[in-house]
Backbone as a ProteinNet text record, in pm:
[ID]
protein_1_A
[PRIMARY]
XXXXXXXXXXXXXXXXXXXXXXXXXXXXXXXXXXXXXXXXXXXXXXXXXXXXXX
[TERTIARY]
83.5	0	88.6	29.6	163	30	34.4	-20	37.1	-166.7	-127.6	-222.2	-219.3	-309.9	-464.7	-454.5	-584.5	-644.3	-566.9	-622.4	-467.4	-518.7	-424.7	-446.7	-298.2	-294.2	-219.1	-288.8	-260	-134.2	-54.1	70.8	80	38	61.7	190.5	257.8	403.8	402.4	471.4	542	674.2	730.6	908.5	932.7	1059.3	1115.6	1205.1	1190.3	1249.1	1433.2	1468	1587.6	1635.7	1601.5	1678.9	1682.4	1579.8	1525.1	1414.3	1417.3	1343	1207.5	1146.9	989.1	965.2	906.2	812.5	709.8	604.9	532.9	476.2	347.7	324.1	176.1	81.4	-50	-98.4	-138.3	-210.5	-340.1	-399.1	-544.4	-526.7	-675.2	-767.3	-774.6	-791.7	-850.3	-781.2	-773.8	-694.2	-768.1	-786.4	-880.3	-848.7	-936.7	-894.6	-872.3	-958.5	-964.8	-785	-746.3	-615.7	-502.3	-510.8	-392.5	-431.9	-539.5	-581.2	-546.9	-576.6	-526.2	-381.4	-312.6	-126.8	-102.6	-165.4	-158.1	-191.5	-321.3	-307.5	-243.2	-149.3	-95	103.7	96.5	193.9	262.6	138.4	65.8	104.8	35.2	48	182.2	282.7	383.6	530.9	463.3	559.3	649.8	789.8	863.9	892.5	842.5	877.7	966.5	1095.4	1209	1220.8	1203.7	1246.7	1427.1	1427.9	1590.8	1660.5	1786.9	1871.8	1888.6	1868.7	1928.4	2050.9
-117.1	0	124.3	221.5	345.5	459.6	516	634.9	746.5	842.8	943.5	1012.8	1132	1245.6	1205.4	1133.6	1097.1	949.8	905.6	758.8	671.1	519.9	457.1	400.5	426.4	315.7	188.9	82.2	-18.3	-79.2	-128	-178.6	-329.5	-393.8	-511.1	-502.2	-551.4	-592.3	-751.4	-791.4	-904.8	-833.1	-948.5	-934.4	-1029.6	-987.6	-1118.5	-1181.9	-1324	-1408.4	-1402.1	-1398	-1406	-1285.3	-1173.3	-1046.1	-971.7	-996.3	-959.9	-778.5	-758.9	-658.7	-619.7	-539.7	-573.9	-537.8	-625.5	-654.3	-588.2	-547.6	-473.9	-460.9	-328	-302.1	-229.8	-221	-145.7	-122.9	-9.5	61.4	49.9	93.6	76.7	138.2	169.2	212.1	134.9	7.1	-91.7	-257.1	-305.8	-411.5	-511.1	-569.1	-684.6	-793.5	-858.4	-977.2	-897.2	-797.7	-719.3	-677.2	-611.5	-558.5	-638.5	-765.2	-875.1	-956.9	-930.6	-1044.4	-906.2	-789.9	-691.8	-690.7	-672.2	-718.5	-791.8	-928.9	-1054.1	-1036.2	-970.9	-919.3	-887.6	-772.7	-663.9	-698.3	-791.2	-888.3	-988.4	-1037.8	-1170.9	-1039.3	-969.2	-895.9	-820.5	-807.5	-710.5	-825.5	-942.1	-1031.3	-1043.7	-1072.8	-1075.6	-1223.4	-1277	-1400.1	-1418.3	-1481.7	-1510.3	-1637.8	-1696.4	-1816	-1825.5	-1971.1	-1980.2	-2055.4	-1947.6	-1990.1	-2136.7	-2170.3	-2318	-2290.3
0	0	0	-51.5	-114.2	-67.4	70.4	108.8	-12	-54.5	-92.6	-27.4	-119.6	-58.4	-51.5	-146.4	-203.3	-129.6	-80.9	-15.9	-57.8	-0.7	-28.6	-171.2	-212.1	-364	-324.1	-396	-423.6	-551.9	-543	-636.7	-645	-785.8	-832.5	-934.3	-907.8	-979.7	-1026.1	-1121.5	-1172.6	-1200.6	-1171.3	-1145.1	-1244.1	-1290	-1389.9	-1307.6	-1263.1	-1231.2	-1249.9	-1433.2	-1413.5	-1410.3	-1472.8	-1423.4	-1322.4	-1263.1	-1098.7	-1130.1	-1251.8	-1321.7	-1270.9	-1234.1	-1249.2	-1399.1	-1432.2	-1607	-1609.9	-1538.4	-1510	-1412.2	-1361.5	-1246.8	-1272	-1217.9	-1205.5	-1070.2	-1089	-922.4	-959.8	-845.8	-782.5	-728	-653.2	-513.9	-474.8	-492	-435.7	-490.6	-351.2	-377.2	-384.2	-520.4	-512.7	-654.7	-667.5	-806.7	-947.1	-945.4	-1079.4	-1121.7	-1013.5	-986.8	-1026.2	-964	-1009.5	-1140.4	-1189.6	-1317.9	-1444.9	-1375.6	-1480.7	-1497	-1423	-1401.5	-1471.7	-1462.5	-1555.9	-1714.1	-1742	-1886.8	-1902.9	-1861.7	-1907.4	-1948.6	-1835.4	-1846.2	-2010.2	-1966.5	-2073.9	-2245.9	-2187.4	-2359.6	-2394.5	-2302.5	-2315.2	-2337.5	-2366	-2388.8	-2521.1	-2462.9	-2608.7	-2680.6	-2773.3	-2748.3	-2837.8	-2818.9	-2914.3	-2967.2	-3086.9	-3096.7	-3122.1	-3019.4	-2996.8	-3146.6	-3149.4	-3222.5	-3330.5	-3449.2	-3478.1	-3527.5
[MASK]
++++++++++++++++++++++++++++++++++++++++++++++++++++++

């Protein structure tokens, strides 16, 4: 929770595992399912996908 003037905001992050990065992040008012399944879209869509080398 991240006190503002306005009330508390809420912070959903995904971290990248191997770089230790956060990959992305979304606030709220309100901490609830909407909040982390939106993270997860937002995630899900900002993906790079590489096919490896032959």
């Amino acid at each position: 929770m991240i006190s503002t003037g306005e009330g508390p905001l809420w912070l959903s992050a995904i971290r990248d595992a191997f770089s230790c990065r956060v990959a992305v992040g979304e606030t709220s008012a309100r901490a609830n399912a909407e909040l982390v399944l939106t993270t997860l879209e937002y995630a899900l869509a900002s993906r790079v996908i590489v096919r490896p080398v032959r």
